[in-house]
C-alpha positions in Angstrom: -3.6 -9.4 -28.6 -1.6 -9.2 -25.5 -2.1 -12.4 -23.5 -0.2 -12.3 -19.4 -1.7 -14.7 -17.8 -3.6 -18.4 -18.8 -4.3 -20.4 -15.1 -3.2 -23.6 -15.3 -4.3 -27.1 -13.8 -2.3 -28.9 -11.5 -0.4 -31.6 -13.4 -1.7 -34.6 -10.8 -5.5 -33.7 -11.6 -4.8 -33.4 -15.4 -3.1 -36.9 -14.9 -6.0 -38.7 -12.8 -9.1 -37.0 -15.3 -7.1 -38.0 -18.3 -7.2 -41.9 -16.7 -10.5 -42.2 -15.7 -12.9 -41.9 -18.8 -15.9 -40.2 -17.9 -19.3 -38.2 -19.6 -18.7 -34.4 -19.3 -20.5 -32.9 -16.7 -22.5 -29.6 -15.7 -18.9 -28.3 -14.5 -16.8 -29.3 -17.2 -19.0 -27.7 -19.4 -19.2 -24.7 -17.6 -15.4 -24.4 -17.4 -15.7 -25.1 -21.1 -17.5 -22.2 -21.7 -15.1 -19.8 -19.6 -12.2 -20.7 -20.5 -12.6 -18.6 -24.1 -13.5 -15.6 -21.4 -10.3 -16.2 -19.4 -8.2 -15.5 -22.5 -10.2 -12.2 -23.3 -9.3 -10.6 -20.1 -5.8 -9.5 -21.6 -6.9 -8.1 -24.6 -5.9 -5.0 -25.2 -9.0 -3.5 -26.2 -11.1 -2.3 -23.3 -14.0 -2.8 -24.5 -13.5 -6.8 -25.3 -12.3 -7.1 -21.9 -15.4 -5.2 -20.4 -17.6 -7.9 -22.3 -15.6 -10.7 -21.1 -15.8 -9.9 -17.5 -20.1 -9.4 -17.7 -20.4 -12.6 -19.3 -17.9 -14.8 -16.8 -19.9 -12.9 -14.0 -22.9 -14.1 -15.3 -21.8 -18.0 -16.2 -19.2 -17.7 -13.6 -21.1 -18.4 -10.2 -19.1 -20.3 -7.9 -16.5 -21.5 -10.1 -13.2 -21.6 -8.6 -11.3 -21.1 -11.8 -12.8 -18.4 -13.3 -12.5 -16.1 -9.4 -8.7 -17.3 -9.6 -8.3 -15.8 -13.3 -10.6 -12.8 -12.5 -8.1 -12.2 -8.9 -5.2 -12.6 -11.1 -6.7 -9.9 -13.4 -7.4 -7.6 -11.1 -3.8 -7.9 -9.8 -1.7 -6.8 -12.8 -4.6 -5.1 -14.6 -3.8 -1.0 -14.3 -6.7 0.4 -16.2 -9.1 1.3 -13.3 -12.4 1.1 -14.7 -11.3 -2.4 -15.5 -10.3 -2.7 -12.2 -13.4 -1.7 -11.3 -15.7 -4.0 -13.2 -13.0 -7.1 -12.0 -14.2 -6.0 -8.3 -18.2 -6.5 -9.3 -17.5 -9.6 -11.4 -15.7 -11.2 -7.8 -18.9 -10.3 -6.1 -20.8 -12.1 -8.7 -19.0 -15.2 -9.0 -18.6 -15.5 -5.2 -21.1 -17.7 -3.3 -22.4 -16.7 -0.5 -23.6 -19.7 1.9 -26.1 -18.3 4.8 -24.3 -18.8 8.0 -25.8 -21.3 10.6 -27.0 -19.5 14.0 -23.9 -21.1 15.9 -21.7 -19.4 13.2 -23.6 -16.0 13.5 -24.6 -15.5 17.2 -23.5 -12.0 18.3 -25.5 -9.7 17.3 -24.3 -6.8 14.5 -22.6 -4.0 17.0 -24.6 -1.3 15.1 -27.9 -2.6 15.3 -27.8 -3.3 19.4 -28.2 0.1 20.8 -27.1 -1.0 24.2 -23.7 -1.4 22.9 -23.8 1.8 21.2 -24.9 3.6 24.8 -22.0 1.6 26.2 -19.6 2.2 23.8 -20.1 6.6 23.1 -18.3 9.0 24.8 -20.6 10.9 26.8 -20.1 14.9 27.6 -21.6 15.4 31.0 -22.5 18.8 33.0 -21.2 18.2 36.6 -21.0 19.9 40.1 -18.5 18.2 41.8 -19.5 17.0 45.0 -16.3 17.7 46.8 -15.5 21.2 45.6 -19.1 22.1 44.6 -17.5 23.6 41.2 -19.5 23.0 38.1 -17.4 21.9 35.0 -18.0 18.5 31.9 -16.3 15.8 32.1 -16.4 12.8 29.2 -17.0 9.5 30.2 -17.4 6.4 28.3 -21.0 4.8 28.8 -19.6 2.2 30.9 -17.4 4.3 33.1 -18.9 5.0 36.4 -16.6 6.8 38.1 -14.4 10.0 36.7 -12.2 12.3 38.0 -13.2 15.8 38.5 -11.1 18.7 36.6 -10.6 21.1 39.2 -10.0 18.9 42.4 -8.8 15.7 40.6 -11.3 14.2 43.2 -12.9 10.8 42.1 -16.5 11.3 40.9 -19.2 8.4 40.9 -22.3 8.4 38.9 -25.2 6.0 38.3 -25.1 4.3 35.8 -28.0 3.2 33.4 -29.8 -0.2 32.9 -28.5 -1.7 29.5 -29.3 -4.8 27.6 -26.5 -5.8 27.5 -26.9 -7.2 30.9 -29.2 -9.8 30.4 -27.9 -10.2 26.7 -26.2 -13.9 26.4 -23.4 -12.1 23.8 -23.4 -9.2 25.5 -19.7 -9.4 26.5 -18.9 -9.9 23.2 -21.0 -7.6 21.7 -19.4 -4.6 23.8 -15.8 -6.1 24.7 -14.8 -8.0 27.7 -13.3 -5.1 29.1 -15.7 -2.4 29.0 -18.6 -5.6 29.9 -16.5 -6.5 33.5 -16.2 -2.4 34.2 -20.1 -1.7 33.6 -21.0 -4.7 35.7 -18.7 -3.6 38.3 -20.1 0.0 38.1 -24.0 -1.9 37.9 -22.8 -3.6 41.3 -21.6 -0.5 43.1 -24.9 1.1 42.0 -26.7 -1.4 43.8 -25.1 -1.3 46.9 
């Protein structure tokens, strides 16, 4: 048995727990338990090391230890499908808090199809109105004015409502950039 890699603690912790006499708790028994795991992962046989990964992702929620020996793993480990089972044990070990709404306020980018209309690249049949030649142009969705490919003559067009203008994250959701040049293309629309 090929053993790399055995985390250990800091020396000050091991110093202040070995001081302080206490009952063993939830945690200690928990680390306990995966510490026999933790020395598994560099066994040479696949298959022991494909066990010992499933049971630390199983015992193994949230504790730091075991996600620093399975990280460590997955960095020096070469055998992919290992690799590969390292990646879904991280997932399981992780814990995932729900995030507050002042963490998670702008909306996902690809759910909010006014930022998608604002974002695409649109192909557009035009007759310019200067030359009176018909030709495409491509314009972003929050573009309002393009220049025509025959004449190089500025082009306006009208640009659609969007939600993003009455969206509070709307800025963010679409970039401050392309926000301030739809506005200002809203604006001239209006006038």
């Amino acid at each position: 048995m090929k053993k790399i890699f055995v985390p250990e603690k800091n020396k000050s912790d091991r110093k202040s727990k070995e001081s302080s006499p206490r009952t063993k708790s939830a945690e200690d028994k928990e680390g306990e338990e995966i510490k026999p795991l933790m020395d598994r992962l560099y066994n040479e046989d696949a298959g022991e090391v494909e066990q010992a990964l499933e049971e630390i992702g199983r015992i193994g929620k949230g504790n730091s230890d075991a996600m620093g020996a399975v990280q460590e793993f997955l960095r020096k480990e070469k055998r992919m499908p290992l690799r590969l089972l390292a990646i879904q044990t991280i997932v399981k070990i992780t814990k995932f808090t729900q995030p507050t709404t002042e963490q998670f306020r702008k909306p996902v980018i690809f759910d909010c199809p006014g930022a998608e209309k604002i974002k695409r690249i649109e192909i557009l049949d035009v007759t310019c109105p200067h030359c009176h030649k018909k030709g495409t142009a491509s314009v972003a969705g929050f573009e309002n004015e393009f220049a025509c490919e025959s004449c190089e003559e500025v082009i306006q067009r009208d640009l659609p409502n969007s939600c993003i203008e009455k969206c509070p994250v709307g800025s963010e959701c679409v970039g401050e950039e392309r926000y301030r040049k739809y506005m200002n293309g809203r604006e001239k629309n209006k006038s």
